[in-house]
N, C-alpha and C positions, 0 to 999 in steps of 0.2 A: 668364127668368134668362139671361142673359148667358155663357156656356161661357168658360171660363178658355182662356188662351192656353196652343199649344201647347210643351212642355219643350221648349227649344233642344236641338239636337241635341250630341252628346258628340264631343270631336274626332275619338274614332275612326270613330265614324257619320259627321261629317263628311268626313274622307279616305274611306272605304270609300263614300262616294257621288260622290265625285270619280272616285274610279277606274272607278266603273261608268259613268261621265259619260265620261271618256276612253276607255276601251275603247270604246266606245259611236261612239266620233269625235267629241266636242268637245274641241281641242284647248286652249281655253282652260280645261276643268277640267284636265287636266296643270300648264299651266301654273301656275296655282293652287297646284298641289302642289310644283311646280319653287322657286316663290319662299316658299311656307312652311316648307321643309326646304334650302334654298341654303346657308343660313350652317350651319347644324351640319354639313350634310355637308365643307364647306370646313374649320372646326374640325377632324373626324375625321381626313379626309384631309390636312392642315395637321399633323397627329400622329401621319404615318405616311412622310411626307418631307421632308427634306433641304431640296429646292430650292423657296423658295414660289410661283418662275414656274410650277412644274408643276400647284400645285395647284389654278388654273380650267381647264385641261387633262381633267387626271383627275377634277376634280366633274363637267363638263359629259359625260367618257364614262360616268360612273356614270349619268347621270339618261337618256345616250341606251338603256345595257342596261336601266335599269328598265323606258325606256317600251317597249322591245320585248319585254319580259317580263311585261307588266301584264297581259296576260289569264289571266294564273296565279295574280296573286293571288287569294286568297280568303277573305281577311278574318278568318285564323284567329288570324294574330298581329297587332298593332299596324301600320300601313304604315311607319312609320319605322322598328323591328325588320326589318323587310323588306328596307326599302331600305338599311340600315344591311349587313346582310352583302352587299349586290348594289356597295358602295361598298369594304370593306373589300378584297374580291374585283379591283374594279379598281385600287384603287390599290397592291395585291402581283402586279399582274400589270405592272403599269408599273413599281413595283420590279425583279422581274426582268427585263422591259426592259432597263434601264438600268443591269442590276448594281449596283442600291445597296441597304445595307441600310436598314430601315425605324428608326426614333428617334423619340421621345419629345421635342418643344420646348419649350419655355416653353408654349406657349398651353396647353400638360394641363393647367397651375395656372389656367386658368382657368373659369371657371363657365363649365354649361352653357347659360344663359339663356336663351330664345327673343328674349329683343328684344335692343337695339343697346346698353342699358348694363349691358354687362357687367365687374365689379368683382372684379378678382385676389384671392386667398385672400387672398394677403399684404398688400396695401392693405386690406382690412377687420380687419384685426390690429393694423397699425400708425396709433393713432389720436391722441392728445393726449399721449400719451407717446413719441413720437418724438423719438429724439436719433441722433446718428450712430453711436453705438456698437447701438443696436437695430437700426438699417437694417440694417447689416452682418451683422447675428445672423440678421438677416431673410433675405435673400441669400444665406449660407451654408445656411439649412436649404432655401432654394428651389431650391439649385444640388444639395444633399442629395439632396434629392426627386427631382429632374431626372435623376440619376444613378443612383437606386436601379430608379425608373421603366423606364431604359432597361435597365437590366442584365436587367431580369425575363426569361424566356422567353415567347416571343411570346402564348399560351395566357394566361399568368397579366395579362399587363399588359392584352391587350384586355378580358379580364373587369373587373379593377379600374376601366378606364377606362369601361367600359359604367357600372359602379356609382355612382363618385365623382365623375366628369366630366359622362357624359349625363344620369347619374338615372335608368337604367331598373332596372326589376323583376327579381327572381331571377328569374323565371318568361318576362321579354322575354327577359333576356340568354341564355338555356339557351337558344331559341328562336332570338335572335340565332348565336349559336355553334353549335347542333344539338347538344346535348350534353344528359344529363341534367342536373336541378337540383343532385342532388348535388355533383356535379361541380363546377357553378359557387362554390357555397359554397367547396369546399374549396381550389378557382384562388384564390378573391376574400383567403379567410383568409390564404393561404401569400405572395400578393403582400402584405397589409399584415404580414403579419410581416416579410419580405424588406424592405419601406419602413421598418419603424419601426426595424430593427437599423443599419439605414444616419442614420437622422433622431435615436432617443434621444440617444446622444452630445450632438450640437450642443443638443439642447435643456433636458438635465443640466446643460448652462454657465450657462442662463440664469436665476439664482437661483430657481428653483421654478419658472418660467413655464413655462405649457403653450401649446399653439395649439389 
């Protein structure tokens, strides 16, 4: 009888075998990890500054502290939980560099996607009933959001952005932040309250319409 093929590995197995691969000295497993986690990291850090020259700067420092930090990891959280606070780390330290505060862009409305078509909140809303008085309705609650987004306190918004933007687990993000679970629950609630008291208004105008 013919033995069934073996289960594909889980992406966490797969990074968590890279990493032993690179600690190890094979530079092309990093690599591997460098371009499977490139664009979200660029996202992250693309919504945590100002100037977007800076942000292949500040990706490229992040993946050089990773790789010098890699023999720490230990596979207990997720590698992109990992590398996700070893990113947020540098690019508030190149904020204070540079004296600027950190902000909230456009790109937070967008999906966390792993591959390249990624598709705005608000373009998948705005679909066969598009007129120009919608767009505008649209725009407004996105400038909304944009606004309420950045007001948050720094705590509250990376939690919501862990949640809404990357997709991670109560249980990555507390991991992500070092914080208990509790905790993230009650950051995650208090930013979507803080968002929706800034977004209901604009969206009371729009004859019942929800998003």
């Amino acid at each position: 009888m013919t033995a069934p093929p073996p289960a594909s590995p889980s992406p966490a197995d797969s990074d968590l075998r890279l990493v032993e691969r690179a600690v190890a000295g094979d530079q092309r497993a990093y690599e591997l990890l460098v371009i499977k986690y490139q664009r979200r990291v660029e996202r992250l850090v693309g919504r945590m500054v100002r100037d977007v020259d800076l942000v292949p700067d500040i990706t490229q420092e992040a993946f050089l502290r990773a790789w010098r930090a890699l023999h720490q990891f230990r596979g207990d959280a997720q590698f992109y939980t990992w590398l996700y606070r070893i990113a947020v780390n540098t690019a508030k330290k190149a904020l204070v560099d540079l004296r600027r505060d950190p902000v909230i862009t456009e790109s937070a409305l967008r999906s966390a996607s792993e591959d390249d078509d990624e598709t705005s909140l608000l373009d998948r809303e705005l679909t066969s009933d598009e007129t120009p008085e919608t767009v505008l309705a649209a725009q407004e609650v996105a400038a909304a959001v944009n606004a309420a987004m950045a007001a948050l306190p720094e705590e509250l918004r990376q939690a919501v952005t862990l949640r809404e933007i990357e997709g991670l687990t109560y249980e990555e993000i507390a991991t992500a932040m070092d914080c208990p679970i509790g905790t993230v629950r009650s950051r995650i609630f208090r930013a979507r309250e803080a968002i929706s008291a800034r977004v209901k208004p604009l969206l009371d105008k729009r004859s019942g319409k929800r998003w």
